[in-house]
NUDRENSE-5150 format. One record per residue (C-alpha): residue in three letters; y, z, x; chain. Coordinates in steps of 0.05 Angstrom, whole numbers, plus 5000, padded with zeros to 4 digits. Layout:
<atom><residuo>ALA</residuo><v>Y</v><w>Z</w><u>X</u><cadena>A</cadena></atom>
...
//
This chain:
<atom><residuo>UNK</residuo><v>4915</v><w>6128</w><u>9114</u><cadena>A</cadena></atom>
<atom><residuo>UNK</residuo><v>4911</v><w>6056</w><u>9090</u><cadena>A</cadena></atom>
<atom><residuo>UNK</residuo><v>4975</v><w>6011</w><u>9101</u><cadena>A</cadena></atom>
<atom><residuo>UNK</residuo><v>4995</v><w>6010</w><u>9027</u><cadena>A</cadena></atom>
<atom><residuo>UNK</residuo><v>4995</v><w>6087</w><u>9021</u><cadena>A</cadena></atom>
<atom><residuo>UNK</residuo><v>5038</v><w>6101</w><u>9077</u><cadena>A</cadena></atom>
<atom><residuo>UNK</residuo><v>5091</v><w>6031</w><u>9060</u><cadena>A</cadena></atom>
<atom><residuo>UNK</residuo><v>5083</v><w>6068</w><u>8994</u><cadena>A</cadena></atom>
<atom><residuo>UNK</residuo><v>5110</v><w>6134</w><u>9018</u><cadena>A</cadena></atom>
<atom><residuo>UNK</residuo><v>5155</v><w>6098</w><u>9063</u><cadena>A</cadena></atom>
<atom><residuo>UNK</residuo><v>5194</v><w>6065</w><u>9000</u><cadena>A</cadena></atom>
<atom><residuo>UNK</residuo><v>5192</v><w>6139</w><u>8970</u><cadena>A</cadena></atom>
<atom><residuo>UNK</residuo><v>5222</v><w>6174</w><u>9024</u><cadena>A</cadena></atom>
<atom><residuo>UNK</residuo><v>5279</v><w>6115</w><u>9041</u><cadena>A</cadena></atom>
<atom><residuo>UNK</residuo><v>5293</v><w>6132</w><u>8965</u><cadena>A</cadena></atom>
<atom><residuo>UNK</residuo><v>5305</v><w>6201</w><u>8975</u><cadena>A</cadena></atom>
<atom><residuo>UNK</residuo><v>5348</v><w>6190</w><u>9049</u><cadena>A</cadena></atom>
<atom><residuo>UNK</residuo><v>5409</v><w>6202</w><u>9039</u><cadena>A</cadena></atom>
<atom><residuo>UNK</residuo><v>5451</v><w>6133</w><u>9072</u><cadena>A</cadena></atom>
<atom><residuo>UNK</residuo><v>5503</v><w>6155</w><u>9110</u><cadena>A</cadena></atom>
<atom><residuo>UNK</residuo><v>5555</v><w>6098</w><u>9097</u><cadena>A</cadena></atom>
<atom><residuo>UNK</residuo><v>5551</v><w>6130</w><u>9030</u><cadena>A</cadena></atom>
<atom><residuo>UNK</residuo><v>5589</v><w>6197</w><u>9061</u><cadena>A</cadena></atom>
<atom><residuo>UNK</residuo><v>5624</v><w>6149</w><u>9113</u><cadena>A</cadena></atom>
<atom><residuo>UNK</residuo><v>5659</v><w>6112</w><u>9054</u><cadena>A</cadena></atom>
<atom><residuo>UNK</residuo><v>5675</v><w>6178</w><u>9018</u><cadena>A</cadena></atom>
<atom><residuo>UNK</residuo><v>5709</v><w>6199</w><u>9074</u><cadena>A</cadena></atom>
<atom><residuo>UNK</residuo><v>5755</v><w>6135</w><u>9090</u><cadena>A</cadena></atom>
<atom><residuo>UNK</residuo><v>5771</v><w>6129</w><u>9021</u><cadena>A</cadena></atom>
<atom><residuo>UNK</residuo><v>5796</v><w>6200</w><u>9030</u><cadena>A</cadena></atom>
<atom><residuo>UNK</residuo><v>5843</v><w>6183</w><u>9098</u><cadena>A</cadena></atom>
<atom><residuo>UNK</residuo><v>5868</v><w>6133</w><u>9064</u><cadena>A</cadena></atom>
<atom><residuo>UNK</residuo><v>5893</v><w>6174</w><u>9004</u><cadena>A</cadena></atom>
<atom><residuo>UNK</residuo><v>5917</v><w>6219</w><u>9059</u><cadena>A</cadena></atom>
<atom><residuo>UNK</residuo><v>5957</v><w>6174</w><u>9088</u><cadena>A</cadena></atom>
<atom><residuo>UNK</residuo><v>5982</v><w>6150</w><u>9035</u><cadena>A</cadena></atom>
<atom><residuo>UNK</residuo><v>6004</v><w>6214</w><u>9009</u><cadena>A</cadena></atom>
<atom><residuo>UNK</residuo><v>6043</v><w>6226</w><u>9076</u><cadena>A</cadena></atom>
<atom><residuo>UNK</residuo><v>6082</v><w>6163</w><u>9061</u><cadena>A</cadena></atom>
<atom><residuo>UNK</residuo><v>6099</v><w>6185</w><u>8990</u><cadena>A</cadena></atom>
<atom><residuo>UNK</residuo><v>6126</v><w>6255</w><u>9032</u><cadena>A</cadena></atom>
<atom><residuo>UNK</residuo><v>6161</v><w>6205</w><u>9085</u><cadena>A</cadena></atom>
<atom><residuo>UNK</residuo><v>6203</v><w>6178</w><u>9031</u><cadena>A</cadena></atom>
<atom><residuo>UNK</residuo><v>6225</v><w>6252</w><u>9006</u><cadena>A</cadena></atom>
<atom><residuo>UNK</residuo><v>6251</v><w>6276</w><u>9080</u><cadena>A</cadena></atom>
<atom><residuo>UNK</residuo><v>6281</v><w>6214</w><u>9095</u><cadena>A</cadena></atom>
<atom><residuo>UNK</residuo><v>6323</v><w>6218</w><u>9035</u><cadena>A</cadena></atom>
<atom><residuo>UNK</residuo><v>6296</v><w>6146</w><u>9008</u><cadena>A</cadena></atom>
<atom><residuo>UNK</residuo><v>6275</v><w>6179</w><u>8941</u><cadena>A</cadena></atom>
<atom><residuo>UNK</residuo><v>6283</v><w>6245</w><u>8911</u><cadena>A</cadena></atom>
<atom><residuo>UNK</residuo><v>6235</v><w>6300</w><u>8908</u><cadena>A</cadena></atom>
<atom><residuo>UNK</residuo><v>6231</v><w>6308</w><u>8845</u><cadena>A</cadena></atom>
<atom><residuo>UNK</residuo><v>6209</v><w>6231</w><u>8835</u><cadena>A</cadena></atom>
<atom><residuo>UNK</residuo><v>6148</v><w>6233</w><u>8877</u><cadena>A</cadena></atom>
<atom><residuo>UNK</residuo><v>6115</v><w>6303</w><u>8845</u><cadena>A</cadena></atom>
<atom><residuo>UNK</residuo><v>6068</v><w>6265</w><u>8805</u><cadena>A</cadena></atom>
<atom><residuo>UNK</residuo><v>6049</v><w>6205</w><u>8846</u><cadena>A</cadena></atom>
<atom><residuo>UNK</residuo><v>6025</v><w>6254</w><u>8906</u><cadena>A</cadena></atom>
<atom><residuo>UNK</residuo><v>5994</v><w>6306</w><u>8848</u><cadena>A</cadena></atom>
<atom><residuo>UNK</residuo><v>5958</v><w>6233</w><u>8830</u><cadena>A</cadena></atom>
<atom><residuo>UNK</residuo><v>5934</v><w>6220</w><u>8909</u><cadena>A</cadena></atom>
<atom><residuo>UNK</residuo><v>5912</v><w>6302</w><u>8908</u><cadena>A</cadena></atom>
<atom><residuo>UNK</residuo><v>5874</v><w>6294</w><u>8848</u><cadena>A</cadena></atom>
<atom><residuo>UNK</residuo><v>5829</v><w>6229</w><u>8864</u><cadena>A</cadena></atom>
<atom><residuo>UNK</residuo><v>5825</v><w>6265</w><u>8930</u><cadena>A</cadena></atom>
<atom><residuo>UNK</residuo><v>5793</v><w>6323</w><u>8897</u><cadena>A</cadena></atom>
<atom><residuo>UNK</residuo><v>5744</v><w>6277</w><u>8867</u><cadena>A</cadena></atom>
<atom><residuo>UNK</residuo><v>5720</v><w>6241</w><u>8921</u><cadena>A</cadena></atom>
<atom><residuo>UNK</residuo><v>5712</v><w>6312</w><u>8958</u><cadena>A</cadena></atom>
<atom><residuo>UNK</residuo><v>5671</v><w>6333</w><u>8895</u><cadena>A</cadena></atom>
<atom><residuo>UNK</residuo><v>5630</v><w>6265</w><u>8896</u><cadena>A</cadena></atom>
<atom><residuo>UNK</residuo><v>5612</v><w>6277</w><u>8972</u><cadena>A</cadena></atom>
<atom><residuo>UNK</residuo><v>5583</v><w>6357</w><u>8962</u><cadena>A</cadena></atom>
<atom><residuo>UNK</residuo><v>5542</v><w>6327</w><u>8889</u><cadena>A</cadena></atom>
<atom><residuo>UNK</residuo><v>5516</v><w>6267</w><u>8939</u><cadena>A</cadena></atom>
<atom><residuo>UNK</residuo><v>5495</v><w>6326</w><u>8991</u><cadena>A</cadena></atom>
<atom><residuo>UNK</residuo><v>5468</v><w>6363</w><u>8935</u><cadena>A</cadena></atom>
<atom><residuo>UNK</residuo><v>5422</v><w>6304</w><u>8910</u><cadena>A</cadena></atom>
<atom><residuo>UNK</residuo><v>5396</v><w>6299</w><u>8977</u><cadena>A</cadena></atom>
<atom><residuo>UNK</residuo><v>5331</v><w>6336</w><u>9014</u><cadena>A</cadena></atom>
<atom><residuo>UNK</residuo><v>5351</v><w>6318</w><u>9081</u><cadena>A</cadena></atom>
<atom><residuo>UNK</residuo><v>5409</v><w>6309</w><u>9117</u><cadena>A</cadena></atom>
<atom><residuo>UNK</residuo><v>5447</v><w>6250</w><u>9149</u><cadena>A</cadena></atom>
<atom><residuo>UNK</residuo><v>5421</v><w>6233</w><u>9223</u><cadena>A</cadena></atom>
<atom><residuo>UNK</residuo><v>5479</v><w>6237</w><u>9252</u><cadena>A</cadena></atom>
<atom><residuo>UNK</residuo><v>5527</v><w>6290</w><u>9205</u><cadena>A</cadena></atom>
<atom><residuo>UNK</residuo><v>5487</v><w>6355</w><u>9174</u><cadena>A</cadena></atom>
<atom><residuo>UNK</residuo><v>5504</v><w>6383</w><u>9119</u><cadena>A</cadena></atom>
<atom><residuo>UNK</residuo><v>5560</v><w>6433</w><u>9148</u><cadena>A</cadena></atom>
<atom><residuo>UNK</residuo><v>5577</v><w>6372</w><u>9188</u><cadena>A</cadena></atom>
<atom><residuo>UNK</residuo><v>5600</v><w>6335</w><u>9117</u><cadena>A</cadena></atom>
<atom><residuo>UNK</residuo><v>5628</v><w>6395</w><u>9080</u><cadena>A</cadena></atom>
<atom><residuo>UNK</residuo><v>5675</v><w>6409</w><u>9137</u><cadena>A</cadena></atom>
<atom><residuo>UNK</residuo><v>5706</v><w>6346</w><u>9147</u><cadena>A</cadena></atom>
<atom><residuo>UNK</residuo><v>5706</v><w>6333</w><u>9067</u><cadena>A</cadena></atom>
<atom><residuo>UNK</residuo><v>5750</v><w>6401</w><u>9060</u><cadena>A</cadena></atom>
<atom><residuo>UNK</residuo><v>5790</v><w>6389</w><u>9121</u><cadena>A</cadena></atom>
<atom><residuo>UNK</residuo><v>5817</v><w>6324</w><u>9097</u><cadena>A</cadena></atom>
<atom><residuo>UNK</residuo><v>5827</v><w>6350</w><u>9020</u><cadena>A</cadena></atom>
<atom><residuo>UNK</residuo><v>5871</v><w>6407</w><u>9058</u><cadena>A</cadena></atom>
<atom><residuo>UNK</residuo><v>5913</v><w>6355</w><u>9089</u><cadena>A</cadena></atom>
<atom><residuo>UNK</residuo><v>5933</v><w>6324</w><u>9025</u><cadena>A</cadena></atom>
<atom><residuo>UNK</residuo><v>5931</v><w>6398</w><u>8992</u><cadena>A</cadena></atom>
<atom><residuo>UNK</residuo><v>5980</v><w>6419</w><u>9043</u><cadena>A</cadena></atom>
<atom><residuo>UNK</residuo><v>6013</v><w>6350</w><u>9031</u><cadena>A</cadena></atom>
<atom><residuo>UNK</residuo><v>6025</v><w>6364</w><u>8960</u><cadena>A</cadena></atom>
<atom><residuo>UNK</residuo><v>6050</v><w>6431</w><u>8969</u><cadena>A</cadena></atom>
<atom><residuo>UNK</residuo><v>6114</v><w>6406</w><u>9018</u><cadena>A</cadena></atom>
<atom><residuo>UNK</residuo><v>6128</v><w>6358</w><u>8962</u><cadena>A</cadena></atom>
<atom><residuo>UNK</residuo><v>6120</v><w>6409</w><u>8907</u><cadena>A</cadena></atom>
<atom><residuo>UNK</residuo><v>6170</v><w>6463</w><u>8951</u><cadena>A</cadena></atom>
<atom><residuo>UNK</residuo><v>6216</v><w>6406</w><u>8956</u><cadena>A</cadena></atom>
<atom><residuo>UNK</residuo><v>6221</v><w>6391</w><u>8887</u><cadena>A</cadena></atom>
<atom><residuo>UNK</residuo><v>6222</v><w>6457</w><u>8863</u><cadena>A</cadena></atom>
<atom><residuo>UNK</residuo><v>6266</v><w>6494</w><u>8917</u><cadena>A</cadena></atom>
<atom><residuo>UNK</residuo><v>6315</v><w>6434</w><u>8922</u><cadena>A</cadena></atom>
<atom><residuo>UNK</residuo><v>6340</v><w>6451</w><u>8996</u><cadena>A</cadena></atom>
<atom><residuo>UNK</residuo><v>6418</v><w>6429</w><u>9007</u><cadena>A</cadena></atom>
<atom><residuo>UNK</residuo><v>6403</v><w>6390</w><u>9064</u><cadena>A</cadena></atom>
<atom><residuo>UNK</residuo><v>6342</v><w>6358</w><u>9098</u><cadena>A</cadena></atom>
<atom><residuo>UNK</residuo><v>6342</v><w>6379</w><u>9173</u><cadena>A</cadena></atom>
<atom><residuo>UNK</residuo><v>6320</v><w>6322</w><u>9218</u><cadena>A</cadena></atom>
<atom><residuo>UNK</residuo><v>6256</v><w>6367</w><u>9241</u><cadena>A</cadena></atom>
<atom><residuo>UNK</residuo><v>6238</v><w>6356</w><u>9172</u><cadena>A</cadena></atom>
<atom><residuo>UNK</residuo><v>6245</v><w>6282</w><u>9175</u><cadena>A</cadena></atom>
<atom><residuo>UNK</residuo><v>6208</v><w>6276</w><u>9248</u><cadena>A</cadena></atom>
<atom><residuo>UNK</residuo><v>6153</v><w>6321</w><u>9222</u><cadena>A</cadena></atom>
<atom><residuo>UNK</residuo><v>6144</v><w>6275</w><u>9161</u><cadena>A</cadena></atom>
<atom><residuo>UNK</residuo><v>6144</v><w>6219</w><u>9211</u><cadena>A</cadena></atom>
<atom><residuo>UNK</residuo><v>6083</v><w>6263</w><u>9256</u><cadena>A</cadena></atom>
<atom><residuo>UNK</residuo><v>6044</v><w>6274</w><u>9196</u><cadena>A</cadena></atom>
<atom><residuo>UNK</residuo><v>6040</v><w>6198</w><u>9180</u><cadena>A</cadena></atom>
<atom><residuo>UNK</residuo><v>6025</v><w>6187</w><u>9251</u><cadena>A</cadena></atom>
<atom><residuo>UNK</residuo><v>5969</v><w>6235</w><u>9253</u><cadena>A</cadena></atom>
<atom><residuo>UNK</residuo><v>5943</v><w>6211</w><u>9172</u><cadena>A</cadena></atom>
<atom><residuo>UNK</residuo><v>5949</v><w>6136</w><u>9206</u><cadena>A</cadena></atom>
<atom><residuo>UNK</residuo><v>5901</v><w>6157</w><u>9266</u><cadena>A</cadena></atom>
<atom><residuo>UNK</residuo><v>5851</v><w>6200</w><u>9224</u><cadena>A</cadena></atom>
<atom><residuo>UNK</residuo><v>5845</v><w>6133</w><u>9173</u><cadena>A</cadena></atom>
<atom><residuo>UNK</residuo><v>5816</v><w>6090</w><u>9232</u><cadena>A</cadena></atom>
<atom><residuo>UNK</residuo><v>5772</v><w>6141</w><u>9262</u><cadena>A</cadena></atom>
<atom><residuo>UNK</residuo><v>5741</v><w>6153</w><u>9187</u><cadena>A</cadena></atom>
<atom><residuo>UNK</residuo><v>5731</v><w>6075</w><u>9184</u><cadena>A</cadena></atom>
<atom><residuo>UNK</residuo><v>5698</v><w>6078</w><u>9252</u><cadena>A</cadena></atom>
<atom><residuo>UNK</residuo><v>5660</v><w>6138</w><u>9231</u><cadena>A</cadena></atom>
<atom><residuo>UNK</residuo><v>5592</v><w>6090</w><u>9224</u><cadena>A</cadena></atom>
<atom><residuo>UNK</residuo><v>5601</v><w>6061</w><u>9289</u><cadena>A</cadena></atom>
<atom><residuo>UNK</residuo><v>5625</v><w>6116</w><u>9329</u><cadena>A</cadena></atom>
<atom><residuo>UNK</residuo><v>5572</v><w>6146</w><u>9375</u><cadena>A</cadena></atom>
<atom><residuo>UNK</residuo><v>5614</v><w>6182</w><u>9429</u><cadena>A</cadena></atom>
<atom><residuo>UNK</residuo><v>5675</v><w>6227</w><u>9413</u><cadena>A</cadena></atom>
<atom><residuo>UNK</residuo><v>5703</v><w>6198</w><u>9470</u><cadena>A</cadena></atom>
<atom><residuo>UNK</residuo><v>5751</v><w>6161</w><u>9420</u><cadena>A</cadena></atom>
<atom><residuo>UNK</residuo><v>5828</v><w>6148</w><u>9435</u><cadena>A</cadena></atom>
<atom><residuo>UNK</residuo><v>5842</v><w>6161</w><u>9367</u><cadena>A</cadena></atom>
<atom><residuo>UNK</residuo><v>5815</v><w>6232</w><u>9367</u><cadena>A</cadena></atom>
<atom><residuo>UNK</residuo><v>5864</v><w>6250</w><u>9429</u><cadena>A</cadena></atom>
<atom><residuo>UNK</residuo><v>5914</v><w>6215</w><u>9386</u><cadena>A</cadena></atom>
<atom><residuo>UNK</residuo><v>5906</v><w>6265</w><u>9337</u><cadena>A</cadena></atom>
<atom><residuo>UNK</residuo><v>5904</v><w>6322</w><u>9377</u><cadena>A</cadena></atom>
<atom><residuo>UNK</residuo><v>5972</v><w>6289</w><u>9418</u><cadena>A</cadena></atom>
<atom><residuo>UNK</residuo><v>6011</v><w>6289</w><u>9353</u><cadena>A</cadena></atom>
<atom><residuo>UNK</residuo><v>5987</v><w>6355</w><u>9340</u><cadena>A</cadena></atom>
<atom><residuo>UNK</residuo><v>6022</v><w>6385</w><u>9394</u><cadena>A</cadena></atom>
<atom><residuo>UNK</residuo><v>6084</v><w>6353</w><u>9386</u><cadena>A</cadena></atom>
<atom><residuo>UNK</residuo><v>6083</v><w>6373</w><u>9316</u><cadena>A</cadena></atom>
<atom><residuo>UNK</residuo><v>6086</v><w>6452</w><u>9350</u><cadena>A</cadena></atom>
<atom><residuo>UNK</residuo><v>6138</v><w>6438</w><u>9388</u><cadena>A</cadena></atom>
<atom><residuo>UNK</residuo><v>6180</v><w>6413</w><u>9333</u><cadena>A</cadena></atom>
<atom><residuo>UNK</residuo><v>6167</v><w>6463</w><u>9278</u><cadena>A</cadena></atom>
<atom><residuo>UNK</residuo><v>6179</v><w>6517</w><u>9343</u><cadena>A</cadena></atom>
<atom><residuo>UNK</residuo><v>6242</v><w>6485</w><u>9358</u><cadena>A</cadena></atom>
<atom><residuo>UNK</residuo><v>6253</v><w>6479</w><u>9280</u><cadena>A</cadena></atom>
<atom><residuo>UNK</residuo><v>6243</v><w>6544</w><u>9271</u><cadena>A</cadena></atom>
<atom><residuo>UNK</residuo><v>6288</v><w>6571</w><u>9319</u><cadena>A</cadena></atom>
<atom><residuo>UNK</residuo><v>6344</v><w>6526</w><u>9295</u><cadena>A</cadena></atom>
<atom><residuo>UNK</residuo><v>6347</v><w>6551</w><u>9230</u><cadena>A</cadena></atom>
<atom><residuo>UNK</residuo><v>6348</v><w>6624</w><u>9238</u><cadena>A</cadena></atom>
<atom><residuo>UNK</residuo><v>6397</v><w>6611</w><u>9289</u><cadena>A</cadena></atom>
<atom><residuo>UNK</residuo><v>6441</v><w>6569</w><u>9258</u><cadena>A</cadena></atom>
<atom><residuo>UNK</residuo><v>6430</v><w>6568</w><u>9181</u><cadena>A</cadena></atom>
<atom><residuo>UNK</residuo><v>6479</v><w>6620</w><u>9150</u><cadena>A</cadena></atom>
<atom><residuo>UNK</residuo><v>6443</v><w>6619</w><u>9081</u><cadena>A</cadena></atom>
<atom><residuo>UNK</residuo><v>6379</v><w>6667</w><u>9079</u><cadena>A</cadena></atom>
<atom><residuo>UNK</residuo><v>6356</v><w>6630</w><u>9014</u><cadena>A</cadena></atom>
<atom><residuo>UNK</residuo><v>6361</v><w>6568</w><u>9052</u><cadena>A</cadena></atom>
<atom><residuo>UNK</residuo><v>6328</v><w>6599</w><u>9100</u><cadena>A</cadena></atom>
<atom><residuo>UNK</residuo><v>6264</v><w>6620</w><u>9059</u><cadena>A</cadena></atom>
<atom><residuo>UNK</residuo><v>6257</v><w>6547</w><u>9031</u><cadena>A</cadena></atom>
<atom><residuo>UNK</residuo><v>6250</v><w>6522</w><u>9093</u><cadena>A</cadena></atom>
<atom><residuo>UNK</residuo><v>6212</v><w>6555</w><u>9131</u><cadena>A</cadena></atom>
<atom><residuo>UNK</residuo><v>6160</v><w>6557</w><u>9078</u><cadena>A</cadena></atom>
<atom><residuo>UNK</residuo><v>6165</v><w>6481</w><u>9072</u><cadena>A</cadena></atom>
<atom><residuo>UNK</residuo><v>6150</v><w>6474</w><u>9150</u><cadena>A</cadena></atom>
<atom><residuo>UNK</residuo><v>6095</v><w>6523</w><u>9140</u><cadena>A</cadena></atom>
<atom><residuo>UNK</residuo><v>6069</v><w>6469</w><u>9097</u><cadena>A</cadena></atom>
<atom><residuo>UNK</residuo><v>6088</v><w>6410</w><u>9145</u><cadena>A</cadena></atom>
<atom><residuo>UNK</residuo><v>6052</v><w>6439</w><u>9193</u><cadena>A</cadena></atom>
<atom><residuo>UNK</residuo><v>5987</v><w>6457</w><u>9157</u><cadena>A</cadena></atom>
<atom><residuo>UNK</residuo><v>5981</v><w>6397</w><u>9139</u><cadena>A</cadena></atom>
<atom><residuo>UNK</residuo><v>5984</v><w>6364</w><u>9215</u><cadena>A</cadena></atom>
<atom><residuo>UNK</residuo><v>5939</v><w>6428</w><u>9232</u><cadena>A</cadena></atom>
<atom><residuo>UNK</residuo><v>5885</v><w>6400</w><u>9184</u><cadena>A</cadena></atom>
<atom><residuo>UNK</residuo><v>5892</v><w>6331</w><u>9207</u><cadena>A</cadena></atom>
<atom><residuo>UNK</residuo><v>5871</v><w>6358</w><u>9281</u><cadena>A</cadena></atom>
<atom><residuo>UNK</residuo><v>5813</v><w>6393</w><u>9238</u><cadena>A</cadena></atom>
<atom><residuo>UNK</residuo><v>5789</v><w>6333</w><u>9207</u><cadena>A</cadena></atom>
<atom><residuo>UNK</residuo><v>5782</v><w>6303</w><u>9284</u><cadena>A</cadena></atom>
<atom><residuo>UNK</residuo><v>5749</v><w>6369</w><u>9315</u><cadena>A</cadena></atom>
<atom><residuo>UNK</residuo><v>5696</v><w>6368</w><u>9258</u><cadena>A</cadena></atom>
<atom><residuo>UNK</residuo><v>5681</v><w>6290</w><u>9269</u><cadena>A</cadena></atom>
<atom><residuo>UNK</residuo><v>5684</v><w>6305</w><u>9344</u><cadena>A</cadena></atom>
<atom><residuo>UNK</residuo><v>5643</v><w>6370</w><u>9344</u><cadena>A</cadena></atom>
<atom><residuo>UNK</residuo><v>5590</v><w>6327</w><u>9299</u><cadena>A</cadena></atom>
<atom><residuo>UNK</residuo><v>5592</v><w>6270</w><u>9347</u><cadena>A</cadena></atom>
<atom><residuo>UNK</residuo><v>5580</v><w>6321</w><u>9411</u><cadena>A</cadena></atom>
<atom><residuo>UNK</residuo><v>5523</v><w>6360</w><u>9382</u><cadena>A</cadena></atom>
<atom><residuo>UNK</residuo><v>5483</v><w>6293</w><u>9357</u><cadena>A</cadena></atom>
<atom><residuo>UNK</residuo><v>5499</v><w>6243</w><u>9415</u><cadena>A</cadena></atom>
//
């Protein structure tokens, strides 16, 4: 095959190859709206704003989070072959592991506005705290994401660290309130609301096992 042909088909095919910054971008810009979405829930359990006020600006985060989710699966659509390093179940894992976090993000701030509990228990307030520690952590491993060749990253066991605190908190949490909280309807609210909490720190640890389990199976 002469030299022109095969540049020719060369050009073609880099055409067609899908780049993988283009998924690596999609899925920092979505950390980033997932940490900033845990900061918007900070504010609610720490009693800095109500509720009620931040309903919208975390529906707002959700929704350009659902968009960048639906960009990445059209981009994997366009596409005959997968990334080199992320395959396609690769990419639509982590993309709907971190649009969980800032679903079950949304949801805690939703419950809170709409169940209006009397008084914010400071489990609440340290699990806000964990889930911005864990959205923090999951931002730099997604910007690293193009450089990353080993999952022997500290961020990753950062993840997984906060993780388990988170359990013993909610646990602890838990515990507390049907101990101690006289009120069964206050009760309820809660312990759906920590449900929630701790989803959303569950999917956070989900977004690192996918990058990890990618990272393991193509290194």
């Amino acid at each position: 095959m002469g030299r022109g042909v095969a540049g020719g088909i060369q050009k073609i095919m880099h055409f067609f190859l899908p780049k993988e910054e283009d998924f690596f971008e999609l899925f920092e810009a979505m950390s980033i709206k997932a940490h900033e979405g845990s900061g918007l829930l900070k504010q609610v359990m720490d009693g800095s704003v109500t509720a009620e006020s931040m309903v919208e600006p975390v529906a707002v985060v959700e929704e350009d989070v659902d968009t960048l989710r639906h960009d990445c699966v059209k981009r994997l659509n366009d596409t005959f072959v997968t990334p080199i390093m992320f395959d396609r179940q690769d990419i639509l894992e982590l993309a709907h592991a971190l649009d969980e976090v800032v679903d079950q993000t949304r949801a805690a701030v939703d419950r809170m506005a709409l169940y209006a509990p009397k008084v914010i228990p400071t489990a609440a307030t340290q699990m806000a705290d964990l889930l911005v520690e864990a959205t923090d952590a999951m931002k730099v491993v997604c910007s690293e994401l193009a450089h990353l060749r080993t999952a022997n990253t500290p961020h990753i066991a950062r993840i997984n660290e906060i993780e388990n605190r988170a359990d013993r908190v909610v646990k602890q949490a838990l515990a507390d309130l049907f101990h101690n909280e006289p009120d069964a309807i206050e009760v309820i609210k809660w312990k759906e609301i920590y449900d929630h909490l701790e989803e959303a720190i569950d999917c956070c640890e989900d977004v690192a096992s996918a990058i990890e389990a990618a990272l393991v199976k193509n290194s």
